[in-house]
NUPAMI-7001 format. One line per 4 residues: number of its first residue (from 1); their letters; for each residue y, z, x of N, C-alpha, C. Coordinates in Angstrom, 3 decimals, m for minus. Each point is the difference from the previous one (the first is absolute). Example, Ala and Ser with C-alpha at 12.3 -4.5 7.8 and 13.67 -1.06 7.14 Angstrom:
1) AS) m5.690:7.800:13.190:1.190:0.000:m0.890:1.200:0.000:0.900  1.050:m0.720:m0.350:1.190:0.060:0.820:1.090:0.730:m0.770
END
This chain:
1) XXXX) m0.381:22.934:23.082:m1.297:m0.511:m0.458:0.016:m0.115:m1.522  m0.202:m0.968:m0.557:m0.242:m0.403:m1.352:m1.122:0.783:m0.436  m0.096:m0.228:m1.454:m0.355:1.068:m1.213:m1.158:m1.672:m0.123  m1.750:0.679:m0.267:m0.713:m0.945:m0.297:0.549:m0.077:m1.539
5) XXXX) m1.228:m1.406:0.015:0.863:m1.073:m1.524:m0.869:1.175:m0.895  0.542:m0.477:m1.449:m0.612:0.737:m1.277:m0.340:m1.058:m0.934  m0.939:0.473:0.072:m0.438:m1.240:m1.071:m0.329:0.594:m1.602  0.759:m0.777:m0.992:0.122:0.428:m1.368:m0.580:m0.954:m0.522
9) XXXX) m1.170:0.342:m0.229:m0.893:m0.639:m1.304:0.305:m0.802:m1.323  m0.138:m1.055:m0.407:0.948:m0.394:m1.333:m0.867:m0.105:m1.215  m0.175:0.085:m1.107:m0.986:m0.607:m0.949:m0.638:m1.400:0.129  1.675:m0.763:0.168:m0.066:m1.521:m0.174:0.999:m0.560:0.711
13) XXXX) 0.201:m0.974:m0.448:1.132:m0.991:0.573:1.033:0.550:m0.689  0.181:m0.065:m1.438:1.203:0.642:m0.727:0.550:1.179:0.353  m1.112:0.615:0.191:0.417:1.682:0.214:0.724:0.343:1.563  m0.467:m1.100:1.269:0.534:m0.380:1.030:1.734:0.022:m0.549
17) XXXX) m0.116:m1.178:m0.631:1.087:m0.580:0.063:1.232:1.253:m0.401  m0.655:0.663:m1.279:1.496:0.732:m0.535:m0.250:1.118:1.133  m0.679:0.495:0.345:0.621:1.076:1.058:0.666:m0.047:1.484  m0.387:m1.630:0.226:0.788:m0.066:0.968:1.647:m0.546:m0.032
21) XXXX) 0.089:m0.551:m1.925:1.357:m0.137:m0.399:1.272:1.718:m0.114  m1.387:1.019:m0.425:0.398:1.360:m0.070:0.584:0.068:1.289  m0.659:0.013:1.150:0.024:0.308:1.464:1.589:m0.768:0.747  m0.204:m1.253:m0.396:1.237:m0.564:0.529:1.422:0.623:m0.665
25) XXXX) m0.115:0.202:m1.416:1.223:0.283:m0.621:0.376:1.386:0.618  m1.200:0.936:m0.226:0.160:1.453:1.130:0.741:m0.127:0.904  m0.154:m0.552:0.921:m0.101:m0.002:1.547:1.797:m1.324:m0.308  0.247:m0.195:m0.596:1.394:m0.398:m0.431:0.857:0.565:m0.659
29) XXXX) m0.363:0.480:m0.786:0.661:2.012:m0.743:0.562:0.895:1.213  m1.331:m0.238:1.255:m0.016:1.429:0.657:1.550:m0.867:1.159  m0.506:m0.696:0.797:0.882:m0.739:0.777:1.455:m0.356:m0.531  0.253:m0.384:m1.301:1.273:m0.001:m0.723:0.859:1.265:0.166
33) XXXX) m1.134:0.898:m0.695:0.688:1.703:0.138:0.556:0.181:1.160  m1.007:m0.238:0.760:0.312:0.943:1.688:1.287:m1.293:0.724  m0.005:m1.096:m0.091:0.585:m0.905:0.793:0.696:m1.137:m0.635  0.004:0.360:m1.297:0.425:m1.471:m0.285:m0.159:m1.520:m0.465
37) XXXX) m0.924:0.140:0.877:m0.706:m1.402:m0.049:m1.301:m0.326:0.115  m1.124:m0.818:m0.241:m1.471:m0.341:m0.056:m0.003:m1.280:0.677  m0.953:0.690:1.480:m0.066:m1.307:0.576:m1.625:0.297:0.083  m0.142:m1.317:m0.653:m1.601:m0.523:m0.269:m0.323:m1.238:0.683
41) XXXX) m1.260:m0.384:0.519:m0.690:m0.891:0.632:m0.960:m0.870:m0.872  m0.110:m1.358:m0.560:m1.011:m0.062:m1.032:m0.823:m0.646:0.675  m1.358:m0.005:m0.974:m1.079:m1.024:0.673:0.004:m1.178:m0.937  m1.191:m1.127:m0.099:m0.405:m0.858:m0.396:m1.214:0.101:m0.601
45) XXXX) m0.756:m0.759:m0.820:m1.084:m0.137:m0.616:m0.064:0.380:m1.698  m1.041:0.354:0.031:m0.445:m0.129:m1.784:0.011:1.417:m0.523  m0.162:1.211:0.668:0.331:1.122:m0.238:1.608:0.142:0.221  0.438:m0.315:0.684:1.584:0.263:0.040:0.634:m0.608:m1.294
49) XXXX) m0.546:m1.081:0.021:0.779:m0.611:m1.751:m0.120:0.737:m1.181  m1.351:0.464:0.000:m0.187:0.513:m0.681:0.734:1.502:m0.451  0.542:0.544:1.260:1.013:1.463:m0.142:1.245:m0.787:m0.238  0.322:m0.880:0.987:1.260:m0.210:m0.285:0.419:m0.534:m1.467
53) XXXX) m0.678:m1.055:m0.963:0.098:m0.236:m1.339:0.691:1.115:m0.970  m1.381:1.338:0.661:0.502:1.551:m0.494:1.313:0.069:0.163  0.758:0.001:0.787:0.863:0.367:0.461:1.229:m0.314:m0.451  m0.094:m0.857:m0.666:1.482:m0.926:m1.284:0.434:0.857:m0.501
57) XXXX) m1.061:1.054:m0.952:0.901:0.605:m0.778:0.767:1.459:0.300  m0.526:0.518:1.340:0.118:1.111:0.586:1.615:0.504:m0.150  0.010:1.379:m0.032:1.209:0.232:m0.046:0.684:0.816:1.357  0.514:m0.657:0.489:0.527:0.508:1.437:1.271:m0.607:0.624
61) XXXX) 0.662:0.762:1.011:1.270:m0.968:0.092:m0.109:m0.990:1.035  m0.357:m0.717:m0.653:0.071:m1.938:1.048:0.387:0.000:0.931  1.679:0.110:m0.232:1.020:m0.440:0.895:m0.419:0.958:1.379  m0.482:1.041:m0.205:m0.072:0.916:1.535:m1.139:m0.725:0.652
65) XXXX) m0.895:m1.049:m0.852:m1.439:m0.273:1.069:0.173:m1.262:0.817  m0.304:0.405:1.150:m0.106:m1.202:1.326:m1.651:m0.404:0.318  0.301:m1.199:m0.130:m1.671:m0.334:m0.189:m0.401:m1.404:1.044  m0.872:0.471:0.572:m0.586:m0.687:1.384:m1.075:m0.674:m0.144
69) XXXX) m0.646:m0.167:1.054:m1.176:m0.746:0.102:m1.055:0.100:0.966  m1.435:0.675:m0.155:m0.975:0.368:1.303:m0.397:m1.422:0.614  m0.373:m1.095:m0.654:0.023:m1.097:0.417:0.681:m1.428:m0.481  m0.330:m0.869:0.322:0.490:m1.403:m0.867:m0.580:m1.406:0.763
73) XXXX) m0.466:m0.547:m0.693:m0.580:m1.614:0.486:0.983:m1.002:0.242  0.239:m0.939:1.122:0.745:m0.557:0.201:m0.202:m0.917:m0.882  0.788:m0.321:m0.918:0.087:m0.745:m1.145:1.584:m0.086:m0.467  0.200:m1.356:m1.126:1.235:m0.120:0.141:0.615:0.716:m1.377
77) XXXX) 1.255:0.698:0.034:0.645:1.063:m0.615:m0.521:m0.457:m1.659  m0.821:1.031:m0.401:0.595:m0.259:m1.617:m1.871:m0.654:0.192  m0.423:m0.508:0.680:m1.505:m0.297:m0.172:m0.908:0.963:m0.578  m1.333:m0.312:m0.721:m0.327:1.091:m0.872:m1.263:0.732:1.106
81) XXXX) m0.572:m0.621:1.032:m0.543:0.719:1.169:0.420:1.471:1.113  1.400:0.191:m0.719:0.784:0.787:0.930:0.117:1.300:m0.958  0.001:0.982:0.357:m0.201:1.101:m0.277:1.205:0.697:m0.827  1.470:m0.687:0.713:1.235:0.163:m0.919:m0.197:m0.691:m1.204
85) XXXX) m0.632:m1.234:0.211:0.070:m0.528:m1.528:m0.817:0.874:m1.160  m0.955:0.383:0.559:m0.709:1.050:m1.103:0.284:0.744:m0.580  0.913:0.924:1.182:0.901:1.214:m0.432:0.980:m0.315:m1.120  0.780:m1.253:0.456:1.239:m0.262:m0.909:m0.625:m0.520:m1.412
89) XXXX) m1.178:m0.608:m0.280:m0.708:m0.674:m1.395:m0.691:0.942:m0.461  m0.650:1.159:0.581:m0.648:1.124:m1.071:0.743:0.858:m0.042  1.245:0.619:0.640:1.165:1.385:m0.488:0.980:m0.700:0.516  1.126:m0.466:1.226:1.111:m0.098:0.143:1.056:m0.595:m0.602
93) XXXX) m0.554:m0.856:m0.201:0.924:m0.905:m1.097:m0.027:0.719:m1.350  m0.470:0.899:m0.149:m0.208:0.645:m1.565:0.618:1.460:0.062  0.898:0.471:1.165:0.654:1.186:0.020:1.213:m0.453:0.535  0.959:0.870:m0.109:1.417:0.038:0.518:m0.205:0.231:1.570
97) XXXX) m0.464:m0.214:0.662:m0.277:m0.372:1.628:0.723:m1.141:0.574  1.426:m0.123:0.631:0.665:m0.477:0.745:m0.818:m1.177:0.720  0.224:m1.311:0.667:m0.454:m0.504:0.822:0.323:0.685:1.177  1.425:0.670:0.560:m0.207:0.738:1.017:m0.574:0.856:0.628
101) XXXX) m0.762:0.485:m1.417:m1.028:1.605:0.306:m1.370:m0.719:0.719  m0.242:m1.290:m0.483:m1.107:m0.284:0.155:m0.197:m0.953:1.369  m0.380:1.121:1.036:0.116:m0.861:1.386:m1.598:m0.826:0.875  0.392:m1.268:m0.986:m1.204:m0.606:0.315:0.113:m0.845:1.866
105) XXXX) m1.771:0.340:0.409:0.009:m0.538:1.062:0.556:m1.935:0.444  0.606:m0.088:0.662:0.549:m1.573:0.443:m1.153:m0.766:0.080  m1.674:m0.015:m0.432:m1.062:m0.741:1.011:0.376:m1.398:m0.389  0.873:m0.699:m1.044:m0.310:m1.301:m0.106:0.823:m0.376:1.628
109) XXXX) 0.521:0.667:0.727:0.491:m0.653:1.589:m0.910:0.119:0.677  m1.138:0.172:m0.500:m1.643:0.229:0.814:m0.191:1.389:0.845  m0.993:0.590:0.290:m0.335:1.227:0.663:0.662:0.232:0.876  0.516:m0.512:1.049:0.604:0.940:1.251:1.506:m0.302:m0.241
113) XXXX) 0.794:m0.601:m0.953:0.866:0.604:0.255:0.827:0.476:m1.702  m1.938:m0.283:m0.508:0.488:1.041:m1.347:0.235:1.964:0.477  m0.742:0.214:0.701:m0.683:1.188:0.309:1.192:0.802:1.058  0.899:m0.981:0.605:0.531:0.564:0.912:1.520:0.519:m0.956
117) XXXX) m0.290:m0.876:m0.683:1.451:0.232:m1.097:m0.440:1.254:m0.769  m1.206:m0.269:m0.513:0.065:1.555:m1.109:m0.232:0.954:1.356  m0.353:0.332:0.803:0.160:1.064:1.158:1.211:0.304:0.019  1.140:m0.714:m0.092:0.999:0.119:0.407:0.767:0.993:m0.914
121) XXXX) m0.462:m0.735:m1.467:0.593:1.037:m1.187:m1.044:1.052:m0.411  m0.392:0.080:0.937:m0.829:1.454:m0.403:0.091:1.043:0.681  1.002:m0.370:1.250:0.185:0.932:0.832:1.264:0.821:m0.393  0.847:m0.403:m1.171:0.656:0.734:m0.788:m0.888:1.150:m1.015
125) XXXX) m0.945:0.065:m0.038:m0.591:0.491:m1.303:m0.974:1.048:1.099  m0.372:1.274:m0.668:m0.255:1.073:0.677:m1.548:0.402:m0.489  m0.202:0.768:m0.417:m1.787:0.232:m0.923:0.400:m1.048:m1.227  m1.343:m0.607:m0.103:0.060:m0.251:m1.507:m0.186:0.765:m0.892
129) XXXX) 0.163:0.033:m1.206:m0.533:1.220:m0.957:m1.591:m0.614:m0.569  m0.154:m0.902:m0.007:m1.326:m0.407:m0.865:m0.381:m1.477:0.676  m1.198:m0.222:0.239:m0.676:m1.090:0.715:m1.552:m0.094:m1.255  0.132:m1.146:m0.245:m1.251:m0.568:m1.003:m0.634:m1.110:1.089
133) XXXX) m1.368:0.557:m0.232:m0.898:m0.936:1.061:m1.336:m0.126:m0.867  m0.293:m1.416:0.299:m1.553:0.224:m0.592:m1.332:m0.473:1.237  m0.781:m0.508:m0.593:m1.515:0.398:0.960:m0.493:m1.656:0.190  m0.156:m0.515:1.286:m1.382:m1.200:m0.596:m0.740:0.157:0.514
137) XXXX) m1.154:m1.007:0.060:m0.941:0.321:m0.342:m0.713:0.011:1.614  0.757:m0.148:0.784:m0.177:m0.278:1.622:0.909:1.811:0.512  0.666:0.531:m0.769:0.403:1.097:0.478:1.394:0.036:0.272  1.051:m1.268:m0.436:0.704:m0.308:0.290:1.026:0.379:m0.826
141) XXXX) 1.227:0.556:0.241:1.210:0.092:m0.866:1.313:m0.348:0.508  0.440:m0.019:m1.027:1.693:m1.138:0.265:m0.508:m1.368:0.308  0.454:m0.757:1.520:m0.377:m0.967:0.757:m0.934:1.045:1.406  m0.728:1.042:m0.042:m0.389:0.461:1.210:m1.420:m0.543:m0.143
145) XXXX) m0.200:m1.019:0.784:m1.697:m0.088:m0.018:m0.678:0.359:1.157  m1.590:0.179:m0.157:m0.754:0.397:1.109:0.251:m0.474:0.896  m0.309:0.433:1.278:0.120:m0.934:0.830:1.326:m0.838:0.919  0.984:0.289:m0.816:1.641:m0.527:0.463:0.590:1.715:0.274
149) XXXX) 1.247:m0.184:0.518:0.801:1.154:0.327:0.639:0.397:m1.309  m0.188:1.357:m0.061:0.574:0.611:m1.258:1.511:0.574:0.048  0.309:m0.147:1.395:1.433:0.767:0.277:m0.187:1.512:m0.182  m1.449:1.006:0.792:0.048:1.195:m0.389:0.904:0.581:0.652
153) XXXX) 0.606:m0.397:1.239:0.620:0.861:1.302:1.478:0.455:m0.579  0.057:0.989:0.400:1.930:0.724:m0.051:1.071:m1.334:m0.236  m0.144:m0.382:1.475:0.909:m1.075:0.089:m0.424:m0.982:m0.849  m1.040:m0.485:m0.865:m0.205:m1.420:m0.499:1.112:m0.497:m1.061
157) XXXX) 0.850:m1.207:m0.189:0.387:m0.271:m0.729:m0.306:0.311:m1.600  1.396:m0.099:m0.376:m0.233:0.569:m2.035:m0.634:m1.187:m0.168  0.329:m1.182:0.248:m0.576:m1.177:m0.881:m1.123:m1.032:1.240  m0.917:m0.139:m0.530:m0.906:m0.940:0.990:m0.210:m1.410:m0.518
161) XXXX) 0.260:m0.906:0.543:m0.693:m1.375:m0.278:m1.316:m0.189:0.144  m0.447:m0.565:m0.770:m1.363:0.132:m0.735:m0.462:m1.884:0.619  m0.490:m0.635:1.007:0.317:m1.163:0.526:m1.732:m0.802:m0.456  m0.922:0.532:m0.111:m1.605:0.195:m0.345:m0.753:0.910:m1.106
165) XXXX) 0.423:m0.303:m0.932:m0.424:1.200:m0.784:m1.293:m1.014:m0.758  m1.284:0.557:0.477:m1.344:0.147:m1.288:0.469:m1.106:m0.722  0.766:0.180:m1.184:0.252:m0.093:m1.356:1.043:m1.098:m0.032  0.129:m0.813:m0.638:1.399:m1.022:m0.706:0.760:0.439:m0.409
169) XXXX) 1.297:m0.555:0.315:0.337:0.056:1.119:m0.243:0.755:1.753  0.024:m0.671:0.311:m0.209:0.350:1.966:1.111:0.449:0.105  1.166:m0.021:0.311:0.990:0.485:m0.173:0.681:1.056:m0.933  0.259:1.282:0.394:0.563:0.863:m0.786:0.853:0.911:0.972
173) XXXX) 0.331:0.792:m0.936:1.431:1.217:0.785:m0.621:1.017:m0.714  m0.603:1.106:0.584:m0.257:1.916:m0.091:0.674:0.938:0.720  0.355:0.740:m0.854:0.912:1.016:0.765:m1.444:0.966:0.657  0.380:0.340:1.388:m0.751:0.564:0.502:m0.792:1.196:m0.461
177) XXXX) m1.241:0.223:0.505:m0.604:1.586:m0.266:0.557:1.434:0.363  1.107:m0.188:1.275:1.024:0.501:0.216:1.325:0.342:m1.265  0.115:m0.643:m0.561:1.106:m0.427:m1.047:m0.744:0.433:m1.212  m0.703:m0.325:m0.672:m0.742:0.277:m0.792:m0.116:1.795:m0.307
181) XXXX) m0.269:0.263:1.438:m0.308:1.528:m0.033:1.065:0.924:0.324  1.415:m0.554:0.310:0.937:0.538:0.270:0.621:m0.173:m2.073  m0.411:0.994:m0.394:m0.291:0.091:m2.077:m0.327:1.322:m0.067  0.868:0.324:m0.706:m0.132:1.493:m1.037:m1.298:m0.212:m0.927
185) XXXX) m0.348:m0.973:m0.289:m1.393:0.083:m0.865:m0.403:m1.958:m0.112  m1.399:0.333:0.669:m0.390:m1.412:m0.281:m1.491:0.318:m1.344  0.386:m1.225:m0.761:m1.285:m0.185:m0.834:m0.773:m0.947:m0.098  m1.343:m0.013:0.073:m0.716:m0.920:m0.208:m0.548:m0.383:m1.172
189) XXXX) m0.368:m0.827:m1.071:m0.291:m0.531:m0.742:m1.177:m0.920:0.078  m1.289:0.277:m0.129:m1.168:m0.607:m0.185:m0.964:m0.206:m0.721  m0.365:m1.235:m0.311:m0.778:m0.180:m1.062:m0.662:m1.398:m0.020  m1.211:0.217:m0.754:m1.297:m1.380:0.019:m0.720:0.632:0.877
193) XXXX) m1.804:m1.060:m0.619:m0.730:0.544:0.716:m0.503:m0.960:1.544  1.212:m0.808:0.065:0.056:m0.776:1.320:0.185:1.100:1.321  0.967:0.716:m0.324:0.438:1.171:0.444:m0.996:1.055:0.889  m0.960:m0.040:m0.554:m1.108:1.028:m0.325:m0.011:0.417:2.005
197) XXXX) m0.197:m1.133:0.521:m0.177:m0.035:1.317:0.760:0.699:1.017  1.105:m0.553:m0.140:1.479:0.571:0.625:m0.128:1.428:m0.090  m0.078:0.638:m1.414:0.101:0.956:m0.349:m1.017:0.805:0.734  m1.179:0.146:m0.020:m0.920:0.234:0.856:0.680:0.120:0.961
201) XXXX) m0.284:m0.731:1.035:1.000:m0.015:1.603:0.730:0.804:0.215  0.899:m0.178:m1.251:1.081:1.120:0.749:m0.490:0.899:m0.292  m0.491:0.624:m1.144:m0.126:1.203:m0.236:m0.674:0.437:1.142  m1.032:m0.473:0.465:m1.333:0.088:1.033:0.989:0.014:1.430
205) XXXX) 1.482:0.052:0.539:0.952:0.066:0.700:m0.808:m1.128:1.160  m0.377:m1.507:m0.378:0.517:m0.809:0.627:1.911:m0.461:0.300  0.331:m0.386:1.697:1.044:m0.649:m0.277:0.509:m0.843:m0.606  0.152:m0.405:m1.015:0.695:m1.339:m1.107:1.572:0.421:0.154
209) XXXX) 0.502:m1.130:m0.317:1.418:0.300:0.042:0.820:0.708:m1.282  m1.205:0.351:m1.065:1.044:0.707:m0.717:m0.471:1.152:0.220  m0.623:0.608:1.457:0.172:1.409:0.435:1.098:0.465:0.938  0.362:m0.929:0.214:1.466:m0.406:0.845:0.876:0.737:m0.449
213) XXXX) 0.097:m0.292:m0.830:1.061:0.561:m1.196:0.105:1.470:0.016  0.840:0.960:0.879:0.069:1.401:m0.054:1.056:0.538:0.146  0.617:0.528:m1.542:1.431:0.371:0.079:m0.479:1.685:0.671  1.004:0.629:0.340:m0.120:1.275:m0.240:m0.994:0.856:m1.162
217) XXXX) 0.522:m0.417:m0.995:m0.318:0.531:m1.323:m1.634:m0.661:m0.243  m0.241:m1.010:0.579:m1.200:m0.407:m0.298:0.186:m0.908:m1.043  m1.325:m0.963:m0.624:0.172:m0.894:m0.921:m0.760:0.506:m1.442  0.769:m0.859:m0.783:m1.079:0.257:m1.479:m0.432:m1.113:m0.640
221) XXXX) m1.323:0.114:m0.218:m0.935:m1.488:m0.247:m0.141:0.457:m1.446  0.129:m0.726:m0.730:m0.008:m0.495:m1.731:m1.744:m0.851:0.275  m0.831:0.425:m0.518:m1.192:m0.856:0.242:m0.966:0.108:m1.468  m0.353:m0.957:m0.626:m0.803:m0.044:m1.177:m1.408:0.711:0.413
225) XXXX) 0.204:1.227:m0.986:m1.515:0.822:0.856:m1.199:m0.836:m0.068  m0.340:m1.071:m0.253:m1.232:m0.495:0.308:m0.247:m0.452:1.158  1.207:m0.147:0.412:m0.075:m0.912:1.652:m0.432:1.493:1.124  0.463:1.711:m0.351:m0.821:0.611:0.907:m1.128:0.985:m0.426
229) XXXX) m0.505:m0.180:m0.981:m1.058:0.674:m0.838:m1.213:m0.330:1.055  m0.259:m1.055:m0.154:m1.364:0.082:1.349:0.482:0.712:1.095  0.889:m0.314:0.716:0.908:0.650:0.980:m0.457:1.401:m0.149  0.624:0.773:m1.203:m0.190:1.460:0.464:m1.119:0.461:m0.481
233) XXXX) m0.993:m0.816:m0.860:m1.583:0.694:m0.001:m0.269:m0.440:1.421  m0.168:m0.996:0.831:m0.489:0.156:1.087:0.177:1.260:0.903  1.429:0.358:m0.016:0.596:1.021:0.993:m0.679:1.173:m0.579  m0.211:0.444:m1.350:m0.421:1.100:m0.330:m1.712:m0.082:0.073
237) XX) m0.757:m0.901:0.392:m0.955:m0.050:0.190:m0.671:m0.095:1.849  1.282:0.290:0.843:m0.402:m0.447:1.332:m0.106:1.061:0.494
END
């Protein structure tokens, strides 16, 4: 049984950002020491750029980090809609990071038989050490949206084709909620007051799919304290 989420309060957006740059380099210190190597999962969006930018000048050893992907839009390689491209234009291209380290999902061959391929190479790879996820505004993280299959079950595939998704692209590839939670430490990263909602929900333990998400260890939410300040005067007032 998983460890409930923790939610860490932030000042701001900035203050988000460097502690969850602190957090990743940690949790790549710690995994280097013990094993060798840092296998990380990244996300997409405007908070992730924003750590990863951080992340240029960091001092850590590169060459040991293997770096993945929680989702990706079927889009064609090198397009600026796709989640690798982000990664590689705000930090990858700006560190000594191998193209081999960096094992981006296949989706420009489209969802089902992007998804069956990264399954395939993931079934080499054992816990992740670090999974970055963020929040929308429907409750949704990676490619898991309401309403579609999240891949929670034992057996569900590492990687899911994403064939209907909400959002533009309709087509995407998510590694399952299964996969996701098979992680030595997942983090969440949230912020805006679009947010505000989601945040609610879950906290309030509606099912959304980023409650899905349950490593052992449990999750840790990075959240700009304004988004649960009403949140916990309500609770302390009920």
């Amino acid at each position: 049984m998983s460890e409930p989420a923790r939610w860490h309060p932030l000042a701001d957006a900035e203050a988000l950002r460097a502690r969850a740059s602190e957090l990743i380099l940690d949790a790549a210190a710690r995994a280097i020491r013990a094993r060798g190597r840092f296998f990380i999962a990244l996300s997409g969006g405007a908070t992730p750029r924003g750590v990863y930018a951080s992340l240029r000048t960091a001092r850590t050893d590169w060459p040991a980090w293997q770096i993945y992907f929680g989702d990706e839009r079927c889009l064609p390689r090198g397009e600026d809609g796709r989640n690798s491209t982000l990664a590689a234009k705000a930090w990858l291209e700006h560190v000594p990071v191998h193209e081999s380290q960096v094992r981006q999902i296949p989706a420009e061959l489209g969802a089902l038989r992007a998804a069956a391929a990264y399954a395939a190479e993931l079934c080499s790879v054992g816990e992740l050490d670090l999974v970055l996820l963020g929040l929308g505004v429907d409750g949704h993280t990676a490619s898991l949206f309401p309403g579609q299959d999240w891949g929670t079950a034992a057996a569900a595939p590492d990687a899911l084709a994403v064939l209907d998704a909400p959002l533009p692209p309709a087509q995407r590839v998510s590694l399952s909620a299964a996969r996701l939670s098979r992680s030595r430490a997942v983090l969440f990263l949230v912020e805006g007051e679009h947010k505000r909602g989601a945040v609610s929900r879950w906290r309030a333990g509606e099912p959304l799919p980023a409650a899905a998400i349950r490593p052992p260890t449990g999750v840790d939410v990075l959240v700009t304290a304004s988004l649960i300040e009403g949140d916990v005067a309500r609770r302390a007032s009920g």
